[in-house]
Each structure stands twice: as C-alpha cells, then as structure tokens.
DODRENSE-916852 format. One line per field, with one value per residue: residue number from 1; residue in one letter; chain; x, y, z of N, C-alpha, C in turn. Coordinates in nm, 2 decimals, always signed. Each point is the difference from the previous one (the first is absolute). Layout:
resi [NUM|...]
resn [A|...]
chain [A|...]
n.east [X|...]
n.north [Y|...]
n.up [Z|...]
ca.east [X|...]
ca.north [Y|...]
ca.up [Z|...]
c.east [X|...]
c.north [Y|...]
c.up [Z|...]
END
This chain:
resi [1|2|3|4|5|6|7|8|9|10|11|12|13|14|15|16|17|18|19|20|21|22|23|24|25|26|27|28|29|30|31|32|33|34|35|36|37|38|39|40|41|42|43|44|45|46|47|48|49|50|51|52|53|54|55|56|57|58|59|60|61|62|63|64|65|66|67|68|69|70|71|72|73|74|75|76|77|78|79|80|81|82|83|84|85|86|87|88|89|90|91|92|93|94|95|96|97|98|99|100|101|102|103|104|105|106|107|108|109|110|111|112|113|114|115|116|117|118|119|120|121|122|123|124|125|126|127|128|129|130|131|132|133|134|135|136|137|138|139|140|141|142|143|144|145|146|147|148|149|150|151|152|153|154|155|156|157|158|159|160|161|162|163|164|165|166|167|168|169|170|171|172|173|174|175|176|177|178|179|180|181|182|183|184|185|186|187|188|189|190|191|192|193|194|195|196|197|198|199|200|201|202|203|204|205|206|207|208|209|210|211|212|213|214|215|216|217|218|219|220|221|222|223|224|225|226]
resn [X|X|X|X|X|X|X|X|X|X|X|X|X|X|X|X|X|X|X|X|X|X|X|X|X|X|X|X|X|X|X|X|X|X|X|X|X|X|X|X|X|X|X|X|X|X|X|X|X|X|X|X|X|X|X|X|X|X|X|X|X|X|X|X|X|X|X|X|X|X|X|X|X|X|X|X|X|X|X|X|X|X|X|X|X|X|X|X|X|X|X|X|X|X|X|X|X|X|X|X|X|X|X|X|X|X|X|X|X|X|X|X|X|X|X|X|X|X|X|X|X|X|X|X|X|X|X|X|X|X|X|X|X|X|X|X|X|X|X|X|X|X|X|X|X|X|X|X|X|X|X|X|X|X|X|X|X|X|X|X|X|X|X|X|X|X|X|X|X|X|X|X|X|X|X|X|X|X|X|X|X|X|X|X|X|X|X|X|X|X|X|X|X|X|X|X|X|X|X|X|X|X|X|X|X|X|X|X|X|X|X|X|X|X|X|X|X|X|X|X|X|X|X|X|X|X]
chain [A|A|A|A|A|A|A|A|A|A|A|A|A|A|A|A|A|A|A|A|A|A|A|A|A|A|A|A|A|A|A|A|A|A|A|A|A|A|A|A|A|A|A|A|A|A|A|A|A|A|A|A|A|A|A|A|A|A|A|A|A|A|A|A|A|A|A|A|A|A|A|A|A|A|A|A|A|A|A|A|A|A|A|A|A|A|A|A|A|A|A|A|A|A|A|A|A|A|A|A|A|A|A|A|A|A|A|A|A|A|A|A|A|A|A|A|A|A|A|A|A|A|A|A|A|A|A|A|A|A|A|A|A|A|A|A|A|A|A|A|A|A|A|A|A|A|A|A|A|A|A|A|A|A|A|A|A|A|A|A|A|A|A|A|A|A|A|A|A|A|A|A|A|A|A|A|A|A|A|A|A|A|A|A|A|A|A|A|A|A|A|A|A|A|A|A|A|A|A|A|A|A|A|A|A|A|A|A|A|A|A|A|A|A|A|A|A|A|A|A|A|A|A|A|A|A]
n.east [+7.19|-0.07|+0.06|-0.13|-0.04|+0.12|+0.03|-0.12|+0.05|+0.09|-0.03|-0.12|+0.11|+0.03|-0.12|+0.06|+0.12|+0.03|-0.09|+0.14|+0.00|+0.01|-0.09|-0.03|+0.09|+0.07|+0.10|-0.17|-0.03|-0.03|-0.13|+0.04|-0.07|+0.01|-0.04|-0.03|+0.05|+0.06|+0.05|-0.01|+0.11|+0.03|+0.08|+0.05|-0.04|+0.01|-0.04|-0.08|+0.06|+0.07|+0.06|+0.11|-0.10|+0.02|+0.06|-0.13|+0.03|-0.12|-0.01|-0.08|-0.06|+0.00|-0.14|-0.01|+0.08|-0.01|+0.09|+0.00|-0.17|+0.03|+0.08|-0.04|-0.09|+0.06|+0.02|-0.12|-0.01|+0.12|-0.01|-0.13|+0.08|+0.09|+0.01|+0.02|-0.02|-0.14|-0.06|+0.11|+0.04|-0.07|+0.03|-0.06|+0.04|+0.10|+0.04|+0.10|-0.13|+0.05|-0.11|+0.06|-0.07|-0.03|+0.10|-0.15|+0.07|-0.09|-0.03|+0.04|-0.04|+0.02|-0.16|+0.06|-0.08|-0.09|-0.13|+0.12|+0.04|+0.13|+0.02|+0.07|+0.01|-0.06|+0.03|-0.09|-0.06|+0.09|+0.13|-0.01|-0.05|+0.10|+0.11|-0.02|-0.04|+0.08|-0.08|-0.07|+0.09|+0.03|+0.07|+0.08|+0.13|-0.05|+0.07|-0.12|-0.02|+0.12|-0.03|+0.06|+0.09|+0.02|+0.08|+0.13|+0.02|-0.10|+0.06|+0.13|-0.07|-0.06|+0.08|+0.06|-0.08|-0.07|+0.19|-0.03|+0.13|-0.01|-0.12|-0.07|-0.01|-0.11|+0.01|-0.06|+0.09|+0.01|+0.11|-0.02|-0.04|-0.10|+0.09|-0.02|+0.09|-0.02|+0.12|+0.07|+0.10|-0.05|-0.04|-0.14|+0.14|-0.04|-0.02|+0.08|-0.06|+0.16|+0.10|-0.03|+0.04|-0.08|+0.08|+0.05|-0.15|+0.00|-0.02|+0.02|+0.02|-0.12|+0.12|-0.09|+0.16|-0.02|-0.16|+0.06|-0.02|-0.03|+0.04|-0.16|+0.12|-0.12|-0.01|-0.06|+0.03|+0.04|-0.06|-0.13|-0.10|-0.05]
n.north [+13.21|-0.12|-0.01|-0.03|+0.11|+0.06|-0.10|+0.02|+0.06|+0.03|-0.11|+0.13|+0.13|-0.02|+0.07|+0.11|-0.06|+0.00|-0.17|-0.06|+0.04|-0.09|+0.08|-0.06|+0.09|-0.12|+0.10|+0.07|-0.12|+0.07|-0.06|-0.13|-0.04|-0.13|-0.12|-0.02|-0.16|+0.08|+0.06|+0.13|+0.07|+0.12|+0.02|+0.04|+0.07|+0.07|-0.05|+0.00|+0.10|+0.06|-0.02|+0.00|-0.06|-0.13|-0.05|-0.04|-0.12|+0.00|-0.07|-0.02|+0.04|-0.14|+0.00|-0.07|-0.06|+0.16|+0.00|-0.14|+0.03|-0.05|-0.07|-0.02|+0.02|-0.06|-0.13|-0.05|+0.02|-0.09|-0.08|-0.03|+0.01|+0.00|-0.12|+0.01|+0.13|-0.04|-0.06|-0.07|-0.10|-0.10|-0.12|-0.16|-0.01|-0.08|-0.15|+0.01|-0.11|-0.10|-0.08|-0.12|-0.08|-0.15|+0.05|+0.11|+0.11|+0.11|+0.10|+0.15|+0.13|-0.02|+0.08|+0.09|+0.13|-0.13|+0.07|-0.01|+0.11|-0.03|+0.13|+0.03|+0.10|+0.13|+0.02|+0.01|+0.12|+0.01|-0.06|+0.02|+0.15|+0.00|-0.08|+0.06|+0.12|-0.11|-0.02|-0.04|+0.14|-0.06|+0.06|+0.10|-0.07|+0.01|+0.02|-0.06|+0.15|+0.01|+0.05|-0.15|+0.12|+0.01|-0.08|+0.02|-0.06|+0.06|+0.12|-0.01|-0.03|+0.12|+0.09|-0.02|-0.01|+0.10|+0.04|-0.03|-0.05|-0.05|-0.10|+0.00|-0.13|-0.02|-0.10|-0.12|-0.05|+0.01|+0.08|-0.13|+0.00|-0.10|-0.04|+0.00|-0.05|+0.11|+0.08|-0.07|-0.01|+0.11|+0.00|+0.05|-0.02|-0.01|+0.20|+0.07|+0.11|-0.01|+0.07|+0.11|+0.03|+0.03|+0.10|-0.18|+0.02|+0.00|-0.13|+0.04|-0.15|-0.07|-0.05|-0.10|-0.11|-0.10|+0.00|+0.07|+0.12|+0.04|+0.08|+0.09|+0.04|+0.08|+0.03|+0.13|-0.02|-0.06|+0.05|-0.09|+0.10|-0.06]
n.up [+12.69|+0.05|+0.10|+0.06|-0.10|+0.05|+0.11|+0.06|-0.11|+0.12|+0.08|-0.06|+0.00|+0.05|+0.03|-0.03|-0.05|-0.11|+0.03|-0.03|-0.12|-0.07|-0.07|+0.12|+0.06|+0.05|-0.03|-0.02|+0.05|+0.07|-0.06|-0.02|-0.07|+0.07|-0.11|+0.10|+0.05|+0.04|-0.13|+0.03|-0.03|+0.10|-0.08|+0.12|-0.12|+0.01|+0.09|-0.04|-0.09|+0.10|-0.08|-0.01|-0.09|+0.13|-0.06|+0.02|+0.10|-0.03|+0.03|-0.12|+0.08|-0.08|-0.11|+0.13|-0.07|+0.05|+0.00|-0.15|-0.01|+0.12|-0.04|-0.06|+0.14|+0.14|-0.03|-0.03|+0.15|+0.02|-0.14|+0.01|+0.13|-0.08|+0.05|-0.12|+0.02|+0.04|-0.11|+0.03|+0.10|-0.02|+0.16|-0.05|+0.09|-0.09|+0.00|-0.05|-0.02|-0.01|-0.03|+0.09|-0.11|+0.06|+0.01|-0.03|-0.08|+0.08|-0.10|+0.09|+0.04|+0.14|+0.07|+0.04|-0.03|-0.01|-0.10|-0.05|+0.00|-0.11|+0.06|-0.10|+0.05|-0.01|+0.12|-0.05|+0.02|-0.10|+0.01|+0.13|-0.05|-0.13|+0.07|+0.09|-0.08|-0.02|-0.06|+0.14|+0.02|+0.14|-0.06|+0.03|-0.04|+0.12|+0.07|+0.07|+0.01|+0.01|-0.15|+0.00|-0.05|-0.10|+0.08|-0.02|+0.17|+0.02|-0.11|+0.05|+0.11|+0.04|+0.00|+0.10|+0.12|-0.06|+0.02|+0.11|+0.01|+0.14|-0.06|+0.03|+0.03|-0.05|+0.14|-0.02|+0.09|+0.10|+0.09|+0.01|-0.15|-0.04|-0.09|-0.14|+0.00|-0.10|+0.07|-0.02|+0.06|+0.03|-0.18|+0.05|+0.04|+0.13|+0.05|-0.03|+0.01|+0.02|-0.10|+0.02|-0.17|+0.03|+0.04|+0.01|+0.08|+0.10|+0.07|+0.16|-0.02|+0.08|-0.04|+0.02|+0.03|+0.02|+0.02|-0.12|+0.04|-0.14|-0.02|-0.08|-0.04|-0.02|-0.10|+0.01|-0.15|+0.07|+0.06|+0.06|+0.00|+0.07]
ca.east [-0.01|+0.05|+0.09|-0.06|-0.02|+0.12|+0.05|-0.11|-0.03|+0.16|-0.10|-0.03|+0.04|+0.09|-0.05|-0.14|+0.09|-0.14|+0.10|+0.08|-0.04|+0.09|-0.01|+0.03|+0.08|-0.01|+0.07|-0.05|-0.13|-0.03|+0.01|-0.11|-0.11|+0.02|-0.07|+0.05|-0.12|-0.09|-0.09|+0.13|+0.11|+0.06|+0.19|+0.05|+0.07|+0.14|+0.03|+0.00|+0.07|+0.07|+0.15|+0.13|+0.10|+0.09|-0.04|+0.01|-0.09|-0.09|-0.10|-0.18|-0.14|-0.13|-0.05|+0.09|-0.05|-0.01|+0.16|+0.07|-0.06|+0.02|+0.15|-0.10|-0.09|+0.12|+0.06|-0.07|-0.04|+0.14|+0.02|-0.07|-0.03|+0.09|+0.10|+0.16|+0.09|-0.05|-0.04|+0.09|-0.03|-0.08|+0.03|-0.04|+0.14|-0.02|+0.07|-0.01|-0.01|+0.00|-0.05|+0.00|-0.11|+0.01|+0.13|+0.03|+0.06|-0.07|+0.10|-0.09|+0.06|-0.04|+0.06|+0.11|-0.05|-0.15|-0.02|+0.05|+0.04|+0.09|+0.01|+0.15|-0.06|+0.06|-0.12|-0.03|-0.14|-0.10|+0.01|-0.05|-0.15|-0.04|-0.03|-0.09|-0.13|+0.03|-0.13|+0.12|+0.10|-0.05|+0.14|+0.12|+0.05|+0.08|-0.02|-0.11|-0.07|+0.11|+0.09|+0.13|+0.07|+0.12|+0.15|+0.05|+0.04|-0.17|-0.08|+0.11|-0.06|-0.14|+0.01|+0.13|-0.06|-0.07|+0.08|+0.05|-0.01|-0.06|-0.16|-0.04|-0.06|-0.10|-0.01|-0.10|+0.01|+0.04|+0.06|-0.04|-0.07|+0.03|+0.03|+0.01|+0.10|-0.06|+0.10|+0.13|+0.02|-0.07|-0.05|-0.10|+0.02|-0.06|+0.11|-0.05|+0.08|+0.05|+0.00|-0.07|+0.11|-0.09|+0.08|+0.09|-0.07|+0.09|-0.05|+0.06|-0.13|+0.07|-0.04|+0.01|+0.01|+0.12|+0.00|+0.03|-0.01|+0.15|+0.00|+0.08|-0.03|-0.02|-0.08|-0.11|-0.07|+0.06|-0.14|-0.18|-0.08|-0.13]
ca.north [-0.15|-0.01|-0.07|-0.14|-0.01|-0.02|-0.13|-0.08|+0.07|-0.03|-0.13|-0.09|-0.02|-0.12|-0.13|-0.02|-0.03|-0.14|-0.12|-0.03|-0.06|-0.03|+0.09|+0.15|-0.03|-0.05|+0.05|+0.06|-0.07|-0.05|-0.13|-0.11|-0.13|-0.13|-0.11|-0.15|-0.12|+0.06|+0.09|+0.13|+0.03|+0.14|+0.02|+0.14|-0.05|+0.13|-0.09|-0.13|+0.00|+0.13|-0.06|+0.06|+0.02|-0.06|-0.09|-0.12|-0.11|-0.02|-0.12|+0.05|-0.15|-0.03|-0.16|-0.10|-0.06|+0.13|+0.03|+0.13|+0.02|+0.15|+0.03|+0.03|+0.05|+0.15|+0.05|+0.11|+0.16|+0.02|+0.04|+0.11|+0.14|+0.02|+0.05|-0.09|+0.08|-0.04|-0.17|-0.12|-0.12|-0.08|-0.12|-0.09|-0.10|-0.10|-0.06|-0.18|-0.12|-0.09|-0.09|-0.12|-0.09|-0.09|-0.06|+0.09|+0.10|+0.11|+0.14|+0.09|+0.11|+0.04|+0.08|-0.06|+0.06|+0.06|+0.13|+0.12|+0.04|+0.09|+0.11|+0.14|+0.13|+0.11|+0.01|+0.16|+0.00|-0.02|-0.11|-0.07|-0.09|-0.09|-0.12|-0.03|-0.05|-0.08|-0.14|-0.09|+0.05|+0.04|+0.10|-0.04|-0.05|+0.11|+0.07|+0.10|+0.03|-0.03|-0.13|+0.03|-0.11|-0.17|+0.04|-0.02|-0.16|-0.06|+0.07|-0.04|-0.15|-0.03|-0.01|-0.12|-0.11|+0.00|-0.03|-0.13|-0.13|-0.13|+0.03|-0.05|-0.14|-0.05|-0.11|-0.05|-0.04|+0.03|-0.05|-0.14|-0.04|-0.08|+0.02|-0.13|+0.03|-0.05|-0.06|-0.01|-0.15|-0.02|+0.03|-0.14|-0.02|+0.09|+0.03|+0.12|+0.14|+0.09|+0.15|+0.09|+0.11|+0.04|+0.06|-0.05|-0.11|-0.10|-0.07|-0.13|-0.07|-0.13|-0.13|-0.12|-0.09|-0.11|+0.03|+0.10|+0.10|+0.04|+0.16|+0.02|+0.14|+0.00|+0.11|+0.01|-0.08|-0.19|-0.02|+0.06|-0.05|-0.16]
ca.up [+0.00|+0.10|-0.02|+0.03|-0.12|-0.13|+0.03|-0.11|-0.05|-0.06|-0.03|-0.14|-0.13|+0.06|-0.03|-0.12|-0.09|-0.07|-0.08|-0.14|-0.09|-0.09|-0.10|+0.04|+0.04|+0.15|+0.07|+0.07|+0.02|+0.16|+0.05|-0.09|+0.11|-0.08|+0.07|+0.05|+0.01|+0.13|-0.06|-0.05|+0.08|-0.04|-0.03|-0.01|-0.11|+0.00|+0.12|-0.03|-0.14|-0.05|-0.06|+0.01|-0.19|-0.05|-0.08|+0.10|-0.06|+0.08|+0.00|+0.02|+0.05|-0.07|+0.07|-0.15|-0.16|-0.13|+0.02|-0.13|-0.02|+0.10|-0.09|-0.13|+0.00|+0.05|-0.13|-0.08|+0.03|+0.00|-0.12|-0.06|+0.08|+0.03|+0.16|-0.03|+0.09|+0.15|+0.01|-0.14|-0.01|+0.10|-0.04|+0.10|+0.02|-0.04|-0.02|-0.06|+0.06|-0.05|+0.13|+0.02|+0.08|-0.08|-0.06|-0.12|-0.04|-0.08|+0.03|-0.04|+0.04|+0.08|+0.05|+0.14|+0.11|-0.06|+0.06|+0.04|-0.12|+0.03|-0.13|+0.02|-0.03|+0.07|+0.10|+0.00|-0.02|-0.08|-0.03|+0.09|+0.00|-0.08|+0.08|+0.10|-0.05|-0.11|+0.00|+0.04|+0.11|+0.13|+0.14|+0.05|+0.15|+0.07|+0.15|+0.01|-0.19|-0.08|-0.07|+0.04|-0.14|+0.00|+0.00|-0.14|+0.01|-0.02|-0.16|-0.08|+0.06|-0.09|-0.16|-0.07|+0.00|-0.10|-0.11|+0.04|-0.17|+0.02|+0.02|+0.16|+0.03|+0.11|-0.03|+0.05|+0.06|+0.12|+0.04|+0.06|-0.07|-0.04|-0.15|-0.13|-0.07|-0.16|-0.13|+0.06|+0.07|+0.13|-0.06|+0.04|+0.13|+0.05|+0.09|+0.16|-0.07|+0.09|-0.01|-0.16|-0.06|-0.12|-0.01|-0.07|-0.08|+0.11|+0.12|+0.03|+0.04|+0.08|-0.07|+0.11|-0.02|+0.09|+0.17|+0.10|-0.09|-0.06|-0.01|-0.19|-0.10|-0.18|-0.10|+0.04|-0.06|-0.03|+0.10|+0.00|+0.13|-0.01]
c.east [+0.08|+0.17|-0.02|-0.05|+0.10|+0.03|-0.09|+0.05|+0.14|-0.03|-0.04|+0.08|+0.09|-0.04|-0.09|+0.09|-0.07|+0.11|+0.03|-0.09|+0.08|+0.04|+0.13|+0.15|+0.08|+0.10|-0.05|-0.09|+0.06|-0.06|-0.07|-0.05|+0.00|-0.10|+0.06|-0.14|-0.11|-0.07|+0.08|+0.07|+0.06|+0.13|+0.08|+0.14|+0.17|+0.07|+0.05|+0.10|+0.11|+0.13|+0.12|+0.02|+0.06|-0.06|+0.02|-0.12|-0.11|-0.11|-0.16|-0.04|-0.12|-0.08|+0.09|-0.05|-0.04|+0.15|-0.01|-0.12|+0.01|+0.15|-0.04|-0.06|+0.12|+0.09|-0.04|-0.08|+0.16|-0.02|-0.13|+0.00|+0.16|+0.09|+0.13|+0.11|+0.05|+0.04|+0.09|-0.07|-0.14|+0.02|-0.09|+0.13|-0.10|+0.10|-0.02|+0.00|-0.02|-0.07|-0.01|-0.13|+0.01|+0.08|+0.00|+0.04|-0.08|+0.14|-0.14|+0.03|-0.12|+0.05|+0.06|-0.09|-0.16|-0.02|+0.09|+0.07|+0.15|-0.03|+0.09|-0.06|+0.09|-0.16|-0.06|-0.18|-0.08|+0.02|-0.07|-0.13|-0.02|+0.00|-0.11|-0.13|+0.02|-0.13|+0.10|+0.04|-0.11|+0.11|+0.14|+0.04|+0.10|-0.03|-0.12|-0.06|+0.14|+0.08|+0.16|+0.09|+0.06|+0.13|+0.04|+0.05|-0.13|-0.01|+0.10|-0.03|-0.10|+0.03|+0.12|-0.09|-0.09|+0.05|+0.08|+0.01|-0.01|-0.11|-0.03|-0.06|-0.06|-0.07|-0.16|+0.03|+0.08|+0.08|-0.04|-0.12|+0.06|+0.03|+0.04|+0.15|-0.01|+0.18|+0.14|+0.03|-0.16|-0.17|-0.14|-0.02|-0.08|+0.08|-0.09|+0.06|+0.07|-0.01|-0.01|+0.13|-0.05|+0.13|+0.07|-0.09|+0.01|-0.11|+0.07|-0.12|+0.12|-0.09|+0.02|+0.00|+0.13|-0.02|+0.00|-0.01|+0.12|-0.04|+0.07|-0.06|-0.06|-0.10|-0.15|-0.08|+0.04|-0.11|-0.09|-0.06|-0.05|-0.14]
c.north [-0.05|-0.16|-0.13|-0.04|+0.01|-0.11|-0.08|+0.04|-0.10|-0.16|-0.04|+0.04|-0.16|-0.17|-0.02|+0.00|-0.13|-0.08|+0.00|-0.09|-0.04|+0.13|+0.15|-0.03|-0.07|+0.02|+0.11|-0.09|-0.05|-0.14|-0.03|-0.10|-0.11|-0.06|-0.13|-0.03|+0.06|+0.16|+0.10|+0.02|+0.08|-0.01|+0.10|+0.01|+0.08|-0.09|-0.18|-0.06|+0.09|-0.05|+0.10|+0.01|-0.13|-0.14|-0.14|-0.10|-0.03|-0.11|+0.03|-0.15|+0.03|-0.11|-0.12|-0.09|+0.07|+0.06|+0.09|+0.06|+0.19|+0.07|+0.06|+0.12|+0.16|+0.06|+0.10|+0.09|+0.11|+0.12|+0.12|+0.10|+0.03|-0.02|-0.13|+0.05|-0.02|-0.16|-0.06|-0.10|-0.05|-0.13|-0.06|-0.09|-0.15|-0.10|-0.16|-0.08|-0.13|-0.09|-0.11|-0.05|-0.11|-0.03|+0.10|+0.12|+0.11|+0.09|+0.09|+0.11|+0.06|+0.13|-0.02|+0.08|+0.04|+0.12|+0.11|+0.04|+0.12|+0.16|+0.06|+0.11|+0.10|-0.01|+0.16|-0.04|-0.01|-0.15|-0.11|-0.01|-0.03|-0.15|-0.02|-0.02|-0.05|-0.13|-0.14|-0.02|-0.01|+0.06|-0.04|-0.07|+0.10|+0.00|+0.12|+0.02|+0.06|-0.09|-0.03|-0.08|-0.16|+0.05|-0.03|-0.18|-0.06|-0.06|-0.15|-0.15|-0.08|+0.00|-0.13|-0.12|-0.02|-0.06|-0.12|-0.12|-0.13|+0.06|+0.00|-0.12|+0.00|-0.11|-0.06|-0.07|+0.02|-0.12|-0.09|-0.05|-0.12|+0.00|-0.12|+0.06|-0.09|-0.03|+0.00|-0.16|-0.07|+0.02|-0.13|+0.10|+0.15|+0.04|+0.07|+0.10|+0.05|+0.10|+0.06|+0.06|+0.10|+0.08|-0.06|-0.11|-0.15|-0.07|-0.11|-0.06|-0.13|-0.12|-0.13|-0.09|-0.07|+0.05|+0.16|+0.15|+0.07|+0.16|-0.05|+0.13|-0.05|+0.12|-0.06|-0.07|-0.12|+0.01|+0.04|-0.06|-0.09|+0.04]
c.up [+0.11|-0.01|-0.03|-0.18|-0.10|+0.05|-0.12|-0.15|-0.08|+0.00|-0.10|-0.10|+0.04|-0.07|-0.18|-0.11|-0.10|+0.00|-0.08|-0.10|-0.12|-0.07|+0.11|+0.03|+0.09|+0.06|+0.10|+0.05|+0.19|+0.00|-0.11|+0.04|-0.08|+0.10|+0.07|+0.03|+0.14|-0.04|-0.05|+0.13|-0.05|+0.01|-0.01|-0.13|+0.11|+0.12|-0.11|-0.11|-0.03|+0.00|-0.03|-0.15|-0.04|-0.09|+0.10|-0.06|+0.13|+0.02|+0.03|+0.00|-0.10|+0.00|-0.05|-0.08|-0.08|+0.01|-0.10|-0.04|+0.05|-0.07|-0.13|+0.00|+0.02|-0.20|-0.08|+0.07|+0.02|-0.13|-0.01|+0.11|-0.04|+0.09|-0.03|+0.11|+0.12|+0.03|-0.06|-0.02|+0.06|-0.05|+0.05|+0.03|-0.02|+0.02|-0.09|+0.12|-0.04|+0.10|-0.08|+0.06|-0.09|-0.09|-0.11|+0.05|-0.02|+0.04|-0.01|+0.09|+0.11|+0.06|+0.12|+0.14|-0.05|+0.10|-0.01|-0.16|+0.05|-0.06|+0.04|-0.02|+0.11|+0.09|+0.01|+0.01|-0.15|-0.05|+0.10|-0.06|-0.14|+0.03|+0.08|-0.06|-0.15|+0.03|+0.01|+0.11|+0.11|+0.09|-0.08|+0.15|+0.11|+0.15|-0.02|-0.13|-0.07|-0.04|+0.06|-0.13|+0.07|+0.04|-0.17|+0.02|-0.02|-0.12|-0.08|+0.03|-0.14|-0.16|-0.03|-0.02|-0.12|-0.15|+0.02|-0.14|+0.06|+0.05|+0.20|-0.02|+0.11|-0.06|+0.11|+0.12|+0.13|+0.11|+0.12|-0.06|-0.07|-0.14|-0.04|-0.06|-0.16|-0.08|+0.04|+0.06|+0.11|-0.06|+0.10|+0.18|+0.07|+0.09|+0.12|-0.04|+0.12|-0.01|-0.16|+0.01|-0.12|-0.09|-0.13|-0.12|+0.06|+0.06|+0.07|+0.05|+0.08|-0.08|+0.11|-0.13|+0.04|+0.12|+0.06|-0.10|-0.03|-0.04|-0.16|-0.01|-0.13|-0.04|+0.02|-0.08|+0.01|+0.15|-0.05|+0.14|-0.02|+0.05]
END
C-alpha cells in the first residue's frame, strides 16, 4: 500500500465521527448544528464550550417577549435530564417600574435586558448543550463561539438592581417639554421641564410668572403633559 493511500485512509477515519444527538453522549459529540435565519451552521462543540468546573453565570440570547417561556422550558429539560449538578439557577432579570402618565400611577415588573436570559451553571459539554438546544435559546453571549461568564461586579449589579426597594420611574415626559402643573401652590400653571430625578421621584420644572422664570422642584405626579 502505497503512502499516498494510508494518508487517505488516516482522513476518513478523521472525518467519519457521527453528530451529537440528544440520546448520545455530548461530551463525545465534535459538532452540532443549529439553525439561524440564514439556514444551518456547524459548531465546533470542544472549541466552543470547554469550561474549568467552575460555577459561573452566563448570559443566553433568546427571542424576546418569549424570556420566561424559554426559563420554563430550560427548567424542565434542567429537571428531566438530570443536570441539577450542572445547572442552578436561570433568571429573567426583572425590575419594578412604576410609570407616571396622566397624573395616574401603574406599577409593574419589567424586564431590564429583553432577549436575554441569566444561567449559573458549571460550563462543560454536556451542560452547554442542554441550554443551547433549550426551544427558545438562539446562543450564548461571548467572544466568537465561546461563551464568556459574567464578572461576579456584573452578577451582583444585576441582581441588586433586581432587589432594589425603590421601584424605577419612568415617566412620560421629557426635558424642555411643555407641562401642566395639577397640585400644589402652582396647581393650573404651565412649566418647562428642566431636569428629571427619576432616582428621587423628582422634576425641576421652570415656572413663568411676575415676568420671569422660577426653577420648582416637585414629584412627578403634581405634573402631566398637555
């Protein structure tokens, strides 16, 4: 046999390894194939997912306005493959917001980063591809085709803010807009929105009268737009 035919020979065993399939194992699986909007695309899994053991937090891209649907969905393939081991947590970061319109009050719980979803896990191959191919999920976030964790100042951001005890205000109106002041001494009178404090619940607006404009602090509800 000649040299030119063991080269060939050493080639296909090379090449003739099968793709990962759920059922098989993916700690042996060289590549899996996912769909994007331009068709399949090959993922070198061992390049793309090979982790140190450590328990980190990772951020996956999903569609949005399906957030917890995709949370749900990782939950329960988490629970029936077994991988509590692997997987802790999965979050949608959320926050309280309170919006001012028209002088009324909604409260309600926004997410803070549509599309994306938090997971703690150990980064390994079998857990990467219970996420990855979680119904939902289009990628992890990362430099290239590796995932990159969260620092621990990222993780502690996102979650304070989540536990945050004053809500976030967001309000309808913007700074050099014109506004109806509804209650207080200046209750009729019309302003000019200086500046937003959303932080405190705050607006300074410029009130014109005796000629000339006066700078008032007041709560976001004693204004409405016109």
């Amino acid at each position: 046999m000649s040299e030119d035919d063991l080269t060939q020979i050493e080639l296909e065993d090379e090449t003739s390894e099968p793709l990962a399939t759920e059922a098989s194992a993916p700690k042996r699986a060289r590549k899996s194939t996912r769909r994007d909007d331009d068709g399949y695309v090959e993922e070198d899994l061992e390049t793309a997912h090979r982790g140190s053991g450590n328990i980190e937090w990772f951020v996956v891209h999903s569609y949005s306005g399906y957030e917890n649907k995709v949370r749900t969905n990782l939950e329960q393939r988490i629970a029936s493959m077994g991988m509590e081991d692997k997987i802790f947590k999965v979050v949608v970061p959320t926050e309280e917001e309170v919006e001012i319109r028209d002088g009324q009050k909604r409260t309600s719980r926004k997410r803070v980063f549509p599309g994306y979803i938090l997971v703690q896990m150990i980064m390994e191959d079998e857990s990467w591809f219970v996420v990855r191919n979680t119904p939902g999920v289009t990628g992890f976030v990362g430099a290239g085709a590796r995932p990159s964790p969260l620092t621990d100042e990222e993780v502690g951001k996102i979650l304070n803010r989540m536990e945050a005890e004053q809500p976030r205000i967001k309000v309808s109106f913007r700074v050099g807009e014109t506004v109806r002041i509804v209650d207080g001494p200046f209750a009729d009178f019309m302003a000019i929105v200086d500046e937003l404090y959303p932080d405190r619940g705050k607006v300074r607006v410029l009130v014109s009268f005796f000629g000339r404009e006066t700078p008032v602090e007041m709560d976001f509800m004693q204004v409405e737009r016109i």
